[in-house]
Backbone as CSV, one residue per row, in Angstrom:
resi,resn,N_x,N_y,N_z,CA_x,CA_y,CA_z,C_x,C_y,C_z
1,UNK,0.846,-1.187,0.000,0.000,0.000,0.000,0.885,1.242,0.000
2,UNK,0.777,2.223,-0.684,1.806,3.646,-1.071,1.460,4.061,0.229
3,UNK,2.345,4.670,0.703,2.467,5.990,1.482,2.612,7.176,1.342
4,UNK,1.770,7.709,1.761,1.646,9.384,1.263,2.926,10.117,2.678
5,UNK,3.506,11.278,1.739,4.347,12.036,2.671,3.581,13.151,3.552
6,UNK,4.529,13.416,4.305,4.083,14.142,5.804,2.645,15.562,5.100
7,UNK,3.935,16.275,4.109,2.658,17.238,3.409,1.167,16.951,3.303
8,UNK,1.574,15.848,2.124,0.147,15.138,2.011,-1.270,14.673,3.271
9,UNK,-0.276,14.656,3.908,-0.868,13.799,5.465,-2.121,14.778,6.048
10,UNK,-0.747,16.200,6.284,-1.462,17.665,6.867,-2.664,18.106,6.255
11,UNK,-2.155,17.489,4.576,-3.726,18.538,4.291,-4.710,18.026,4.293
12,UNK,-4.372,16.602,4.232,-5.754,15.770,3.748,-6.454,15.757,5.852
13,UNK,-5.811,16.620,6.605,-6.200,16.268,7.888,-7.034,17.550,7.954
14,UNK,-6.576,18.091,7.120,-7.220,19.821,7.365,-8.499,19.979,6.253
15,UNK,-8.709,18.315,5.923,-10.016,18.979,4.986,-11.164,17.259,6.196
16,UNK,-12.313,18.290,5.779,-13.620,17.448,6.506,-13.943,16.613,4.974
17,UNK,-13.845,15.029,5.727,-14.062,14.575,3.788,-15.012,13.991,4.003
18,UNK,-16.324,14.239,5.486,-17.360,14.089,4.971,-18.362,15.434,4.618
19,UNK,-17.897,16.372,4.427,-18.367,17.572,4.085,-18.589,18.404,2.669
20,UNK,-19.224,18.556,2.003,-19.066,18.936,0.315,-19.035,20.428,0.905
21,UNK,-18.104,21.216,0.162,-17.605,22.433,0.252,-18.640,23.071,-0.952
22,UNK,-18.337,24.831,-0.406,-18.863,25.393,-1.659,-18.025,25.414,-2.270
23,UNK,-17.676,25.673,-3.781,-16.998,25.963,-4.536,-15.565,26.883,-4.130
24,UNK,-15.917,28.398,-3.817,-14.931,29.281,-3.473,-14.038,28.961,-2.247
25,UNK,-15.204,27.845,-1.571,-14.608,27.329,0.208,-13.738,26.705,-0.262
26,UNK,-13.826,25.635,-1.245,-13.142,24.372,-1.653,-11.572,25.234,-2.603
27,UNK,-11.702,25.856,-3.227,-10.601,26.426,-3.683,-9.748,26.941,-2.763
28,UNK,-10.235,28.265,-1.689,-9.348,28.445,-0.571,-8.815,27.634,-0.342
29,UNK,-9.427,26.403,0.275,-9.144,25.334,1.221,-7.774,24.672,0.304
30,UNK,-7.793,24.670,-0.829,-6.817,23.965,-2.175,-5.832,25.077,-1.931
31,UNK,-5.688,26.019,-2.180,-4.728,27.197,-2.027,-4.153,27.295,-1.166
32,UNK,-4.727,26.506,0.430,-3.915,26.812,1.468,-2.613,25.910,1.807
33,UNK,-3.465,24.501,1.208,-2.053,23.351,1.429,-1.010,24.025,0.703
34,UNK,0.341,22.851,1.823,1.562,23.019,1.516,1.857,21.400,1.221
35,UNK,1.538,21.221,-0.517,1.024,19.862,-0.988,2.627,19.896,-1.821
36,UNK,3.206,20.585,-2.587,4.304,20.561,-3.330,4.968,21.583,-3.721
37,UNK,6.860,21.351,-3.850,7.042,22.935,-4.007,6.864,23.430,-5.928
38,UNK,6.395,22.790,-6.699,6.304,23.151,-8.070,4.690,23.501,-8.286
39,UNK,4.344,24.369,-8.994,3.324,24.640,-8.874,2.263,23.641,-9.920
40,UNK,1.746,23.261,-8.869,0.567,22.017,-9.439,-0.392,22.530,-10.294
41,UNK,-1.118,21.680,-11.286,-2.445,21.841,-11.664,-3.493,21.577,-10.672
42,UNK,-4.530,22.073,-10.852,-5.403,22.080,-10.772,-6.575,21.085,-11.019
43,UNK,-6.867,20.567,-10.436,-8.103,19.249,-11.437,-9.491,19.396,-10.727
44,UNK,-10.518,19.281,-12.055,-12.289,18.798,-11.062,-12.129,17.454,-11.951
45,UNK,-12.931,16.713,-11.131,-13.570,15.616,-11.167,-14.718,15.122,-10.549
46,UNK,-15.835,15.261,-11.807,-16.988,14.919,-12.302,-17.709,13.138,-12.190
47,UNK,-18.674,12.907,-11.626,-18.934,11.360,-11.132,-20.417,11.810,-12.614
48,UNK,-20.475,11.359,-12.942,-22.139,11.880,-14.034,-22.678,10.954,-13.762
49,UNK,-24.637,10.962,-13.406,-24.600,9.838,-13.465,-25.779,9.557,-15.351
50,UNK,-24.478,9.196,-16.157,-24.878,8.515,-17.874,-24.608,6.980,-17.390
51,UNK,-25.502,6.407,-18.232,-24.936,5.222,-18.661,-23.961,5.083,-19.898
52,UNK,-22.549,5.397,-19.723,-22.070,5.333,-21.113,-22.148,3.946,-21.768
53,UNK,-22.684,3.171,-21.735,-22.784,2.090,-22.743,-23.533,2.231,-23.532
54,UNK,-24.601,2.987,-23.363,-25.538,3.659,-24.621,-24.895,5.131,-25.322
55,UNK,-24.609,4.906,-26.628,-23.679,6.037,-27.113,-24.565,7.696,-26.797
56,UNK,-25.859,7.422,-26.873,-26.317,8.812,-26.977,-26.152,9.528,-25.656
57,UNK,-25.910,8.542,-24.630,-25.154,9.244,-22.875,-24.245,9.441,-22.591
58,UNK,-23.397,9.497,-23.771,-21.768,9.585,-23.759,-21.507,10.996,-24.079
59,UNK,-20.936,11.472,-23.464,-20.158,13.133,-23.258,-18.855,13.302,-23.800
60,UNK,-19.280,14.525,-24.860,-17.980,14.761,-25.368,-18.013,16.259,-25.752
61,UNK,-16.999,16.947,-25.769,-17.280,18.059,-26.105,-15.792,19.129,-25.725
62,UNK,-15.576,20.314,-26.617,-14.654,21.273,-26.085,-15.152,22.466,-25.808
63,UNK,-14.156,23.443,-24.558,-14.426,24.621,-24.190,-12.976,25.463,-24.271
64,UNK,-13.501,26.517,-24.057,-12.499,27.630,-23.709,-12.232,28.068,-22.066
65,UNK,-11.612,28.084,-21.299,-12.003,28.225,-20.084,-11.370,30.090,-20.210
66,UNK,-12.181,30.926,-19.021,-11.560,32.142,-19.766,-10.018,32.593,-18.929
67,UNK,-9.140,31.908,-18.131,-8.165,32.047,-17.972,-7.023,30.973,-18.278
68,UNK,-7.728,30.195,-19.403,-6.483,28.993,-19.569,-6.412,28.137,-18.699
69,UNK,-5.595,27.214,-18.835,-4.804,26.325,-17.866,-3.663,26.655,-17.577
70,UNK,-2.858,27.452,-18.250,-1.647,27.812,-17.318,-0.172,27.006,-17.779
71,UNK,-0.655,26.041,-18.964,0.082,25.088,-19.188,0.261,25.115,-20.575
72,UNK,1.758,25.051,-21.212,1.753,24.805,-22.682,1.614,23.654,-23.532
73,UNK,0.681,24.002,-24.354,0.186,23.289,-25.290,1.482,22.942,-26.371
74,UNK,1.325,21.375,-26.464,2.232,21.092,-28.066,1.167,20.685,-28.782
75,UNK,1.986,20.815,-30.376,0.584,20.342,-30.707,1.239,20.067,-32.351
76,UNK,0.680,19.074,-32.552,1.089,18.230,-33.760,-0.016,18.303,-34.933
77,UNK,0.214,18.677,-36.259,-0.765,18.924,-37.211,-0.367,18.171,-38.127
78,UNK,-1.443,17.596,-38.776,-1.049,16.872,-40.207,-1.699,17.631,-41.453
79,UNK,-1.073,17.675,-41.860,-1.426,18.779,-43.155,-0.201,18.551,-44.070
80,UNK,-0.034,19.569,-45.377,0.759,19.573,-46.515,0.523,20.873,-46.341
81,UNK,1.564,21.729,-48.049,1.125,22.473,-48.803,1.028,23.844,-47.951
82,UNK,0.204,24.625,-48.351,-0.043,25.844,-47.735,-0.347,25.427,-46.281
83,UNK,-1.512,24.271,-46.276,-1.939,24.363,-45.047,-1.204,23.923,-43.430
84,UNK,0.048,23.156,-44.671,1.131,22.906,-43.356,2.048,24.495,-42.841
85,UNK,1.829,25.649,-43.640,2.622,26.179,-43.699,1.546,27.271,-42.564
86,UNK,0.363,27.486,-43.064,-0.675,27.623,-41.543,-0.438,27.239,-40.397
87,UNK,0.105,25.911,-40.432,-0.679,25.406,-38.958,1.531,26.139,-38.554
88,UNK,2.330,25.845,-39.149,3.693,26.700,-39.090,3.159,27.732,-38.500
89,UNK,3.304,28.624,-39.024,2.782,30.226,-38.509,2.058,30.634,-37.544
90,UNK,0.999,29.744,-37.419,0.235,29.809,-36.209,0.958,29.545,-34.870
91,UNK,1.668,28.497,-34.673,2.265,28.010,-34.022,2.535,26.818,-33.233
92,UNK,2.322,25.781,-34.577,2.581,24.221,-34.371,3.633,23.965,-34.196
93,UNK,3.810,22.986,-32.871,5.051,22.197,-32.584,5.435,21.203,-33.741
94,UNK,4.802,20.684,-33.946,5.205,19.537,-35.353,4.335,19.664,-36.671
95,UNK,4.528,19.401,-37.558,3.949,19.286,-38.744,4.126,18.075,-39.740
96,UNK,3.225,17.308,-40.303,4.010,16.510,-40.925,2.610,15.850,-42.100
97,UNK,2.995,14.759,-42.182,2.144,13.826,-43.204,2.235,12.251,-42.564
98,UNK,2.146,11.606,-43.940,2.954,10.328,-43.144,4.305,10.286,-42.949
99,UNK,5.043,11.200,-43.115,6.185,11.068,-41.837,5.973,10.990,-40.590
100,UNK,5.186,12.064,-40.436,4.842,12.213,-38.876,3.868,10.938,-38.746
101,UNK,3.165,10.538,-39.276,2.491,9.181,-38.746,3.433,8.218,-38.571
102,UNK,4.288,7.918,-39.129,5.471,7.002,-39.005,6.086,7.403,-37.420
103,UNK,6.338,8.413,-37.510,7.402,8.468,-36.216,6.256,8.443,-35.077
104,UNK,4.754,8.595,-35.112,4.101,8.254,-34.131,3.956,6.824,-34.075
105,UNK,3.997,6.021,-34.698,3.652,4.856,-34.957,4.644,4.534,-34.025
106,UNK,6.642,4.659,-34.299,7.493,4.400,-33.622,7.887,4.903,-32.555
107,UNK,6.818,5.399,-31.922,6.970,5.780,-30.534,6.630,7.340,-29.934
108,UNK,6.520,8.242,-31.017,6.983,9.914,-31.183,5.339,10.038,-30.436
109,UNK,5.430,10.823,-28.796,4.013,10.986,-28.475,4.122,12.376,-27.952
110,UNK,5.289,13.496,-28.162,5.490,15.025,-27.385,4.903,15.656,-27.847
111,UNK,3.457,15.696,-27.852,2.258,16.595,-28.436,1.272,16.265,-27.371
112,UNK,0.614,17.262,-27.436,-0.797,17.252,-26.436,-2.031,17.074,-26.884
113,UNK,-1.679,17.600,-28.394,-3.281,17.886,-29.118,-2.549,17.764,-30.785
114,UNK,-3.574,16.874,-30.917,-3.223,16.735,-32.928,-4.774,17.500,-33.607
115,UNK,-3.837,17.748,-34.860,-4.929,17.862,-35.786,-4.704,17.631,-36.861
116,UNK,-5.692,17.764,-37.465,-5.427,17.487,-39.322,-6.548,17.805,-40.313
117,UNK,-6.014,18.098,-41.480,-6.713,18.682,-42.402,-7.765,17.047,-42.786
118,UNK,-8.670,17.062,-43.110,-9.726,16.136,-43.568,-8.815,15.650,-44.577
119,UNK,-7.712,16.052,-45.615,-7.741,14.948,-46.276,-6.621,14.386,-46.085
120,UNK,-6.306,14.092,-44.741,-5.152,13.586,-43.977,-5.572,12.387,-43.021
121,UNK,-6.973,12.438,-43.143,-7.487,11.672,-42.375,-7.334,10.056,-42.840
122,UNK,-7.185,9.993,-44.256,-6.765,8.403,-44.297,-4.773,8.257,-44.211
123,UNK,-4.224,8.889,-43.635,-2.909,8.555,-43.248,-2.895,8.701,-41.437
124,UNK,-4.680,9.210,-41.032,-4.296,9.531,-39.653,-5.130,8.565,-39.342
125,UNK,-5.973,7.586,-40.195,-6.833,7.079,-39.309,-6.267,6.153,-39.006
126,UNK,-4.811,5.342,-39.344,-3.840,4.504,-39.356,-3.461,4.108,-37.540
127,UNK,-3.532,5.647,-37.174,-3.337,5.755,-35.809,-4.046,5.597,-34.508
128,UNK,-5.419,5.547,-35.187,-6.466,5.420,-34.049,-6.123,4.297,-32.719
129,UNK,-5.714,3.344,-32.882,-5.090,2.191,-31.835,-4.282,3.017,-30.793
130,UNK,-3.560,4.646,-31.771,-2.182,5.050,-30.192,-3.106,6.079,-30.205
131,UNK,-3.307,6.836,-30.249,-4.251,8.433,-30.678,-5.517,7.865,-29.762
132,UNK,-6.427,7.284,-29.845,-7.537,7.338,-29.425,-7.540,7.112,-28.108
133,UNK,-6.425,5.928,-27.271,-6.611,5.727,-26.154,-5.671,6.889,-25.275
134,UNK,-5.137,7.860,-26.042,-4.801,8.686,-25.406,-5.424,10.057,-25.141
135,UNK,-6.531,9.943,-25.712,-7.491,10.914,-25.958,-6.966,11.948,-27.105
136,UNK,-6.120,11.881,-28.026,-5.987,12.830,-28.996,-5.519,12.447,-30.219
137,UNK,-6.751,11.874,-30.717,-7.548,11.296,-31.744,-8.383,12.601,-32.596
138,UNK,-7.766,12.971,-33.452,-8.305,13.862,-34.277,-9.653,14.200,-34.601
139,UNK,-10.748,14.745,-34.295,-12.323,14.434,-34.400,-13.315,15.878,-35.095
140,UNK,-13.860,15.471,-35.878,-14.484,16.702,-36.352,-15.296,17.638,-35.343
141,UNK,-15.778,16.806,-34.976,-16.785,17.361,-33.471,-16.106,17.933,-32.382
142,UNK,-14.850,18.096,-31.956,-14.052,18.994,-31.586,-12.950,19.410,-32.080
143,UNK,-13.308,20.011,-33.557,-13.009,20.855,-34.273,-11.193,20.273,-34.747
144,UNK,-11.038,19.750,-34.528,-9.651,19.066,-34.901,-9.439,18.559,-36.277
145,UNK,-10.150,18.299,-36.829,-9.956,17.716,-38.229,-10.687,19.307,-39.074
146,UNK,-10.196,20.008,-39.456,-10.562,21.005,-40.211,-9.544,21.499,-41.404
147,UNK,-9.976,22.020,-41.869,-9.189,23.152,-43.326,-8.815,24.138,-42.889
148,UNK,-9.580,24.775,-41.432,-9.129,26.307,-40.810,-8.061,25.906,-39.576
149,UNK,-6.851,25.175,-40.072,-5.452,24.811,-38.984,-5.355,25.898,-38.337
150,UNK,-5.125,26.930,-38.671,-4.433,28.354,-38.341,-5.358,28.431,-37.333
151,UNK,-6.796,28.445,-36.935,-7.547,28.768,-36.194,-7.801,27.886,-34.773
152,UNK,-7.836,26.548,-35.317,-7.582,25.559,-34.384,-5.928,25.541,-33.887
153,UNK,-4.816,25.848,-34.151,-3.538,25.863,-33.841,-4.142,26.794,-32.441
154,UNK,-4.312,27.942,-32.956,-4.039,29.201,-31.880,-5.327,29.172,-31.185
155,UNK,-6.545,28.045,-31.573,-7.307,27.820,-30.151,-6.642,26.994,-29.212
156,UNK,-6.193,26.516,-29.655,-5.510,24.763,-28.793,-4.591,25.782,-27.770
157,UNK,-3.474,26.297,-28.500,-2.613,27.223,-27.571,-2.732,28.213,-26.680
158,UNK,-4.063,28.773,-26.926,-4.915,29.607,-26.148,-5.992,28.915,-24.693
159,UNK,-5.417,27.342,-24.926,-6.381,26.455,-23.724,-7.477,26.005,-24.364
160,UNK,-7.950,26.452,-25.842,-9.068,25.033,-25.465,-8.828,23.734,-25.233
161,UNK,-9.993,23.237,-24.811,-9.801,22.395,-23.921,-10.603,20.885,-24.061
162,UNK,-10.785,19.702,-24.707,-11.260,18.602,-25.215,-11.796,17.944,-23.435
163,UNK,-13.211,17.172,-23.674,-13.688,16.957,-21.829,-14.200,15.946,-23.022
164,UNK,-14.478,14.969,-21.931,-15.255,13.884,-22.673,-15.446,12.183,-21.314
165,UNK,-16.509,11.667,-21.148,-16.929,10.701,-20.679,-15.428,9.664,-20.527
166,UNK,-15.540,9.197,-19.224,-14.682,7.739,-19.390,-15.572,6.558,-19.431
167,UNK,-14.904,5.427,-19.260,-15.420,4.005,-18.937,-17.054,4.386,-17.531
168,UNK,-16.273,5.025,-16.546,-17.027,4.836,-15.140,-18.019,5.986,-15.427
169,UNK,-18.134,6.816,-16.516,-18.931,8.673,-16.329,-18.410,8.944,-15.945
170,UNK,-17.215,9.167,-15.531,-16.406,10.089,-15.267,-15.964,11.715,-16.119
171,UNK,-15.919,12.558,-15.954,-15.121,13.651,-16.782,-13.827,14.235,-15.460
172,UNK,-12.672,13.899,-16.304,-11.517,14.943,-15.954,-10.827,15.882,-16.730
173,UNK,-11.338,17.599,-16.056,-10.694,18.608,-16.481,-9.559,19.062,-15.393
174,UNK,-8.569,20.094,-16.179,-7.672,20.501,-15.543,-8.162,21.926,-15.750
175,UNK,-8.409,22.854,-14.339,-8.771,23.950,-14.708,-7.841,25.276,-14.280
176,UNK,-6.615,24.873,-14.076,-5.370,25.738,-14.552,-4.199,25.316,-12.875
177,UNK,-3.771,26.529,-12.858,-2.409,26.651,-11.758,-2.777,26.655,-10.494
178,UNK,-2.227,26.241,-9.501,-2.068,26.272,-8.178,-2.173,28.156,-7.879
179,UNK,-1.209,28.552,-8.646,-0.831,29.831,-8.694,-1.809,30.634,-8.886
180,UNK,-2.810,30.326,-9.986,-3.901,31.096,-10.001,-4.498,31.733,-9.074
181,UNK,-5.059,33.221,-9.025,-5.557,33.604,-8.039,-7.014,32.920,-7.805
182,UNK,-7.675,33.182,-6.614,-9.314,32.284,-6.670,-10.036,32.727,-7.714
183,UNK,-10.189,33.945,-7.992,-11.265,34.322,-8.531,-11.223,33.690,-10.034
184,UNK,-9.933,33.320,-10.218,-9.567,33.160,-11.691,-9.684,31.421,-11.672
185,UNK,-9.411,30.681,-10.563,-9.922,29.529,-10.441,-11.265,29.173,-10.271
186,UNK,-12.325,30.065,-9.686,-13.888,29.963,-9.459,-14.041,30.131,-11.000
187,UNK,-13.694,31.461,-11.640,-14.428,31.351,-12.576,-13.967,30.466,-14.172
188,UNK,-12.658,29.823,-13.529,-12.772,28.942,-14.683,-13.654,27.545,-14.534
189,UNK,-13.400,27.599,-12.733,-14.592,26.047,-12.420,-16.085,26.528,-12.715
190,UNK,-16.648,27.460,-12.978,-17.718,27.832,-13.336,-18.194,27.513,-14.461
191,UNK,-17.185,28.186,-15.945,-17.535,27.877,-16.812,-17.765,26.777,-17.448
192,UNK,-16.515,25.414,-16.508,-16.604,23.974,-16.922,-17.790,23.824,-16.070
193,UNK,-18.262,23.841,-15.156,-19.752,23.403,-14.660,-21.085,23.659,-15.646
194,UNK,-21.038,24.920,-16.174,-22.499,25.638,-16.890,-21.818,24.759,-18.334
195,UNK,-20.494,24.541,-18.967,-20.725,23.727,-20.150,-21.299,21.876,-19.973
196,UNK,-21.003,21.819,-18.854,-21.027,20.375,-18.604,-22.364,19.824,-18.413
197,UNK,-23.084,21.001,-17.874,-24.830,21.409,-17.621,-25.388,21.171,-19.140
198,UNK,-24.963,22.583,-19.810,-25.542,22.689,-21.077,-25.537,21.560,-22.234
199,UNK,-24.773,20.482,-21.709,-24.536,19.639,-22.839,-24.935,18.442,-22.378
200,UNK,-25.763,18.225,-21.056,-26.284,17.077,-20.627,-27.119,16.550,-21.345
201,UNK,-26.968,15.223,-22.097,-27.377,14.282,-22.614,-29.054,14.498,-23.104
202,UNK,-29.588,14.342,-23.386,-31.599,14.147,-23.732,-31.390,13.236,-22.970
203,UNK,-31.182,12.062,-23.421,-31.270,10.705,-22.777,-31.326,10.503,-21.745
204,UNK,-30.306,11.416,-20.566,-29.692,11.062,-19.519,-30.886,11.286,-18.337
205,UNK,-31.012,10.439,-17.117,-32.039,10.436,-16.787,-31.873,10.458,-15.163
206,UNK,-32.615,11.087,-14.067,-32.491,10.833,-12.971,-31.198,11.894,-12.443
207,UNK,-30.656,11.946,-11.385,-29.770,12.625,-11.111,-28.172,12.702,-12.087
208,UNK,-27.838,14.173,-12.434,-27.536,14.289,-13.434,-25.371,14.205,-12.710
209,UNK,-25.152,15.156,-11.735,-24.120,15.217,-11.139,-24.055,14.886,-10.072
210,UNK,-23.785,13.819,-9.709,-23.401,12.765,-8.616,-22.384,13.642,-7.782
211,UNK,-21.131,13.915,-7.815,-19.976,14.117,-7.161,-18.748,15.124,-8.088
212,UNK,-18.492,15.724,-7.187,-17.514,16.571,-8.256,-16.366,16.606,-6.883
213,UNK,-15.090,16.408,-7.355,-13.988,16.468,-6.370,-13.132,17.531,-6.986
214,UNK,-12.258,18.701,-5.945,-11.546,19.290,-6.408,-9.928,18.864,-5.893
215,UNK,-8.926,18.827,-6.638,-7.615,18.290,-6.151,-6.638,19.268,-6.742
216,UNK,-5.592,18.951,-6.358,-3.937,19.287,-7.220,-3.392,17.874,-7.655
217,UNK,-2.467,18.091,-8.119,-1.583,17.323,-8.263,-1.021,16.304,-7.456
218,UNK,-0.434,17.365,-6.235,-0.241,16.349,-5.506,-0.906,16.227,-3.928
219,UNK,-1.891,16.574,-3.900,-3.055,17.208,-2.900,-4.258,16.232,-2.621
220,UNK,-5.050,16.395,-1.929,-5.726,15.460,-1.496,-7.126,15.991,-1.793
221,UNK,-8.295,14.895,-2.112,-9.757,14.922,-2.621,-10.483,16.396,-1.903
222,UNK,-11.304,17.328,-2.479,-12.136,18.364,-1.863,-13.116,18.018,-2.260
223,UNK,-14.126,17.783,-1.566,-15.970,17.245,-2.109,-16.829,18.726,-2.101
224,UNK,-16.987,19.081,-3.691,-17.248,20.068,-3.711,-18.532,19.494,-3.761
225,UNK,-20.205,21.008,-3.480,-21.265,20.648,-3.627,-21.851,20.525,-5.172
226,UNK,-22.523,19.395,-5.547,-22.894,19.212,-6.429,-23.808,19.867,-6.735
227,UNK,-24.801,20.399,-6.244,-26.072,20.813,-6.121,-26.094,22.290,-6.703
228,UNK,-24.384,22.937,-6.786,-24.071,24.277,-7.119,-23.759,24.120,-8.287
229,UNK,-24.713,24.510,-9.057,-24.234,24.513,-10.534,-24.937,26.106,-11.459
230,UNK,-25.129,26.683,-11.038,-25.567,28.076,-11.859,-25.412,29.583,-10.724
231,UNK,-25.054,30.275,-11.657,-24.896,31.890,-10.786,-23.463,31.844,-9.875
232,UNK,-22.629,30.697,-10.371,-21.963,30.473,-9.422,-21.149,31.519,-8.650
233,UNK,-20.358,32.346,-9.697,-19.460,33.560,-9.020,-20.432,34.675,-8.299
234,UNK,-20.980,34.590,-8.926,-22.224,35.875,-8.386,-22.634,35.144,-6.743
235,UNK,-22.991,34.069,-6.793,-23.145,33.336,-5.572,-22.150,33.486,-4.520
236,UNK,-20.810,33.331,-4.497,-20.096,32.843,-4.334,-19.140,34.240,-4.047
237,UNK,-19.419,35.656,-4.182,-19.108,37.014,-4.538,-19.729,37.272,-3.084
238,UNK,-21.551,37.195,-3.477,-21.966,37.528,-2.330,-21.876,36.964,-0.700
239,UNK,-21.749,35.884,-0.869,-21.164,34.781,0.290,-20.682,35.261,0.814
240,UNK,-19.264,35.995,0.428,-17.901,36.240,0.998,-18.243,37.665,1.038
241,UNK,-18.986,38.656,0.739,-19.514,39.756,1.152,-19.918,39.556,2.791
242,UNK,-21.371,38.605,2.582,-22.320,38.561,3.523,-21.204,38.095,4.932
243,UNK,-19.848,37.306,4.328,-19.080,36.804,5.899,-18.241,37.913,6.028
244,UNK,-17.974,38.757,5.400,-17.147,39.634,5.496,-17.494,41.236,6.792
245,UNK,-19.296,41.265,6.361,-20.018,42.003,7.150,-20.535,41.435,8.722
246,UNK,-20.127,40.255,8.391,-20.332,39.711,9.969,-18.891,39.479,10.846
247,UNK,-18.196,39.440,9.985,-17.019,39.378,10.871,-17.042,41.540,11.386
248,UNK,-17.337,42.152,10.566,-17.069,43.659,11.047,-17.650,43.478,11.788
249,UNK,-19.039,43.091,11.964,-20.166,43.330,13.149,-19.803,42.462,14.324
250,UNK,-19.145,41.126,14.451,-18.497,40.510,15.596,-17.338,41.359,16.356
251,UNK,-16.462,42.031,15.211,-15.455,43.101,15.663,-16.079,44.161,16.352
């Protein structure tokens, strides 16, 4: 059984883990550990309750979060011609054809996010076996397989951001830096909540968000409330108003 170090120990002692936090509580509470000295990501994690074995309950989808993740994007394009010379300029880490499928084939995985022009797609669909189980599998539906590289290059690098169902319903996003200030962490956990809302299934039936946990890297589970899913900053603004006026009035 692993052993967690002394850090780890403290914080996970300093959180109530039978308690679901509000949102802004649960971030403080993340901001305060002394979990690692490099500055961690950030992660939510989403329990849904889909049945993904029926495809139409399966979640997939990209966003923009509006402060990034904090983290650089590589990013590998398959294209030719002018349009390799786009996704160049924009600011692709790799470029290629079937070269570059070759050297992925033999191992080459220092990219975060691929794309490719549609008619690259029969030298990329070669790859689906390494690409897909890594989640970056080229897909029209999040905008990755297009003719407009240049546009998708400098979204990808700008943080958008690919979310999508596991095996269990699960969704894991990373919603930026340790470093981040709160407000810039609330309101990027906001916007992944109201997209994750807006794109809930037809199908999906009965209680929709089970559990949402907030963590770091190297930090321990926060049980945020599920039940908070709209108005969040505005909520969450006034909160810390309303404790702010009671602490003057206790003073």
């Amino acid at each position: 059984m692993a052993r967690h170090g002394k850090n780890y120990r403290n914080a996970r002692a300093a959180i109530d883990r039978e308690r679901l936090y509000g949102p802004l509580e649960g971030i403080k509470a993340l901001k305060e550990m002394k979990t690692a000295s490099f500055d961690e990501t950030v992660e939510v994690h989403f329990h849904l309750g889909l049945n993904v074995r029926h495809a139409e309950q399966q979640l997939r989808g990209t966003l923009m979060l509006p402060h990034g993740t904090g983290r650089e994007v590589r990013i590998a394009v398959f294209a030719d011609g002018d349009k390799a010379r786009e996704a160049e300029q924009a600011g692709a880490d790799v470029v290629g054809t079937a070269d570059l499928a070759a050297k992925v084939e033999e191992g080459f995985d220092e990219f975060d996010v691929a794309i490719a022009t549609p008619d690259q797609m029969g030298v990329v669909g070669r790859l689906g076996r390494i690409l897909g189980p890594r989640g970056k599998m080229p897909n029209p539906k999040t905008g990755t397989v297009t003719f407009d590289v240049g546009k998708a290059v400098q979204d990808a690098k700008a943080g958008k951001l690919e979310y999508r169902t596991d095996r269990g319903a699960n969704v894991h996003v990373a919603i930026g830096k340790k470093s981040f200030d709160e407000r810039q962490l609330l309101e990027n956990y906001a916007t992944l909540v109201e997209e994750l809302v807006r794109a809930k299934p037809a199908a999906a039936k009965g209680r929709y968000i089970h559990a949402i946990t907030l963590t770091s890297t190297m930090g321990p589970g926060i049980h945020l409330d599920p039940g908070r899913t709209r108005n969040i900053v505005d909520e969450e603004e006034e909160s810390a108003v309303a404790d702010s006026s009671k602490e003057i009035i206790s003073a």
